[in-house]
Each structure stands twice: as C-alpha cells, then as structure tokens.
C-alpha positions as CSV (number, residue, x, y, z in Angstrom):
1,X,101.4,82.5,104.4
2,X,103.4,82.8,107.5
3,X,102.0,84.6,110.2
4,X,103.7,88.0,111.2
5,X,103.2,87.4,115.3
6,X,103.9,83.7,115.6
7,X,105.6,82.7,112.7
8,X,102.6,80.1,112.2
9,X,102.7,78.9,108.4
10,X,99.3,78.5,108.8
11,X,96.8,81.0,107.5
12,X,93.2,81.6,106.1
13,X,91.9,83.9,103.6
14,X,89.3,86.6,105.6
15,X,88.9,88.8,102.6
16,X,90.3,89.4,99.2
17,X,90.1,92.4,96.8
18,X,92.0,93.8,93.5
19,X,94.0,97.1,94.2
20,X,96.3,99.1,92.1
21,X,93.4,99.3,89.2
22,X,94.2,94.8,89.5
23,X,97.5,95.1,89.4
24,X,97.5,93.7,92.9
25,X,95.4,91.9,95.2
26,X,94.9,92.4,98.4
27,X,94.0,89.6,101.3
28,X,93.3,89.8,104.6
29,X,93.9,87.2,106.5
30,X,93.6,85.4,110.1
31,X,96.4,83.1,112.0
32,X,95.2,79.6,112.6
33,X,97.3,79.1,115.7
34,X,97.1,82.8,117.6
35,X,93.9,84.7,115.4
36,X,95.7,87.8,114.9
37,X,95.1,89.3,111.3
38,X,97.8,90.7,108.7
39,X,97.3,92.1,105.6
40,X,99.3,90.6,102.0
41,X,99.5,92.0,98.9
42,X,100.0,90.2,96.0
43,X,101.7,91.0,92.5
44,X,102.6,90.2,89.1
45,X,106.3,89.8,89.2
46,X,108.0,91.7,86.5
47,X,111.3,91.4,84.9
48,X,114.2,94.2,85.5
49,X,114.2,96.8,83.0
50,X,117.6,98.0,82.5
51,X,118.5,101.4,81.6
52,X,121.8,102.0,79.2
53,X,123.6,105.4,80.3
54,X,125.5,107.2,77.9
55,X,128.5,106.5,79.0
56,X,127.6,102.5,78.5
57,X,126.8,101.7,82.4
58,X,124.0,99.9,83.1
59,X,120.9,100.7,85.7
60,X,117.5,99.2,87.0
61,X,114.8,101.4,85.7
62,X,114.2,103.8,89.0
63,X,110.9,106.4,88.3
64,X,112.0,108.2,91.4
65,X,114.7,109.3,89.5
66,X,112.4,111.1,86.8
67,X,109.7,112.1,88.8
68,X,112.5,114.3,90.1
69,X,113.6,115.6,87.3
70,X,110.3,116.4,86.3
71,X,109.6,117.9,89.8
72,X,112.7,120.0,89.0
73,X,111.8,121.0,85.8
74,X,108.2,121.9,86.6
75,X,109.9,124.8,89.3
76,X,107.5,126.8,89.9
77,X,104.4,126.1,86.9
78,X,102.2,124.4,90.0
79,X,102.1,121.5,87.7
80,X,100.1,118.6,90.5
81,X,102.6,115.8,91.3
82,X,100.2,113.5,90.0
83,X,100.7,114.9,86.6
84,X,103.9,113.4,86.7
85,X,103.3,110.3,88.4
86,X,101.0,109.5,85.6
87,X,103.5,110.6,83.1
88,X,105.9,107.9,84.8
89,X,103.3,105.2,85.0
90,X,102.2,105.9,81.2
91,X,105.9,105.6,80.6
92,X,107.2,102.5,82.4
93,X,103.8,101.2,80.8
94,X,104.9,101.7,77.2
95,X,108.0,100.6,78.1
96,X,107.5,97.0,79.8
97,X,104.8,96.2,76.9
98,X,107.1,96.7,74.3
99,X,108.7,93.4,75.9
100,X,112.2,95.0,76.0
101,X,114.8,94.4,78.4
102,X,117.0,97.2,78.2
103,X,116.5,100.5,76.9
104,X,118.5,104.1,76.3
105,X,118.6,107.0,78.9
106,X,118.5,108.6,75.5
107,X,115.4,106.8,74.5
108,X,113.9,107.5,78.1
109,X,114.6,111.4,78.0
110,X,113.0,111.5,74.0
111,X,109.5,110.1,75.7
112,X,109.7,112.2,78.9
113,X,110.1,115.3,76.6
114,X,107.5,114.6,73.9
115,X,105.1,113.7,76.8
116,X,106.0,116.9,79.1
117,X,105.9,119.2,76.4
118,X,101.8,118.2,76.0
119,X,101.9,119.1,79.9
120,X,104.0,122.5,80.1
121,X,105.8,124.4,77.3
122,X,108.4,125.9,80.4
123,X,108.7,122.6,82.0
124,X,109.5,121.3,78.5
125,X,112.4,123.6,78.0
126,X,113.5,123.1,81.3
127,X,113.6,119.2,81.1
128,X,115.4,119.9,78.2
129,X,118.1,122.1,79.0
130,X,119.4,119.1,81.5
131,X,118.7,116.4,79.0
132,X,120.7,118.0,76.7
133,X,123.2,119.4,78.6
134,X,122.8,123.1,77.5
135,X,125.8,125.3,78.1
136,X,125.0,128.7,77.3
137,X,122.4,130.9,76.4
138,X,122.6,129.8,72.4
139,X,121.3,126.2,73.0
140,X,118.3,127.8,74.8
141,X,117.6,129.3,71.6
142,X,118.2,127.0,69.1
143,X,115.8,124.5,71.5
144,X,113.6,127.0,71.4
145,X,113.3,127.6,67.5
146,X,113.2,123.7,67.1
147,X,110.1,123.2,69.8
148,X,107.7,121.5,68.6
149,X,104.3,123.6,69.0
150,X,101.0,122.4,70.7
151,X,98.6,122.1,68.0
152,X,95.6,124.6,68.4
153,X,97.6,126.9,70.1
154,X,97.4,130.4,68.5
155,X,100.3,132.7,68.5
C-alpha cells in the first residue's frame, strides 16, 4: 500500500480488524521509509445495481435517495433515522442476494412500502401518496381502504 506522506509503496501491517459487522476490514499500518501510520479499509467489491425508472432510464442504485424519502415521509412520527437506515440496508441486502442486476423503481417502492408500513401506519401512507402519485383527496382514500392492517392490532 502506498504511503499517504511519502508516496512509499512500501508498507507493514500494524493491526488488522473486521468492521462493518465483516463487511470490511480495517488495517493499520506503518511506512517503511518515513514511519508515519495510515489507516486502509478494505472491501468486497460489489457489482452496480441498476435501477429501471418508469420512464425506461436507467440509475445506479443510490440509498440516499430513499432514506430521504423515507425521512420525508416519516414528517413528524419521530421515527429514529436508524430505523430507516436499517430499512435501506435490509433492502439493498435482499436485493444484491437475489443476484440481480437491475431491478424496478416499481419493484423498489413495493419493498419500501410493505417494509414501512410494519414501522409507521402514517409514514406508510405518506410514502405512498408520492409513490403513487396521488392527485386528490379520493386516492387517499381508496389507499386507505386497501391498507393492509398490522396483524394484532385491534380496532
């Protein structure tokens, strides 16, 4: 590993543990030539997944982009962010293990929604009403008569 300071390419290993629950591992390690010590992470490289807009475009998978949603959706239910960060990671898990390439935004938003409706019933309908593009006041409704219910939960 080439050393940060001096561009040395020559380095030891100091220390060396698994981060990221071993999806990672972390070495510390010491220039030969000038001693300073970095830190280097490294990781499983994974192959793009690709995510197929409705209109037929074509996007790397980006979590940011549904951890804001979600953020957005939760408004004001003081749901913790890491709630949804976990939602995302269960997610993008499901996703890269089913050994797929390219998938829907359709197929995404499905997934999001039968996982955030588990979370928060108002974050649910929420999520929803930009998912599906609600115009007026009817498709709240007609969402609303079709929710699924939490099972257990007494009306």
């Amino acid at each position: 590993m080439k050393c940060p300071y001096c561009g040395c390419p020559e380095s030891r290993v100091i220390d060396s543990r698994s981060t990221d629950e071993g999806a990672a591992i972390r070495r510390r390690r010491e220039c030969t030539m000038c001693e300073k010590r970095f830190t280097t992470y490294e990781k499983l490289e994974e192959s793009p997944l690709i995510v197929v807009k409705r209109d037929g475009s074509r996007q790397l998978f980006d979590r940011t982009k549904i951890i804001n949603g979600l953020i957005y959706a939760g408004g004001k239910q003081k749901i913790p962010l890491s709630v949804f960060e976990e939602l995302v990671d269960e997610l993008e898990k499901e996703l890269r293990s089913s050994f797929i390439q390219e998938v829907t935004s359709d197929e995404i938003g499905q997934r999001v929604l039968a996982k955030l409706l588990a979370i928060d019933e108002v974050a649910y309908v929420r999520f929803a009403s930009v998912y599906h593009k609600f115009k007026d006041i009817d498709d709240f409704k007609k969402a609303l008569a079709e929710m699924p219910r939490k099972k257990g939960k007494t009306d």
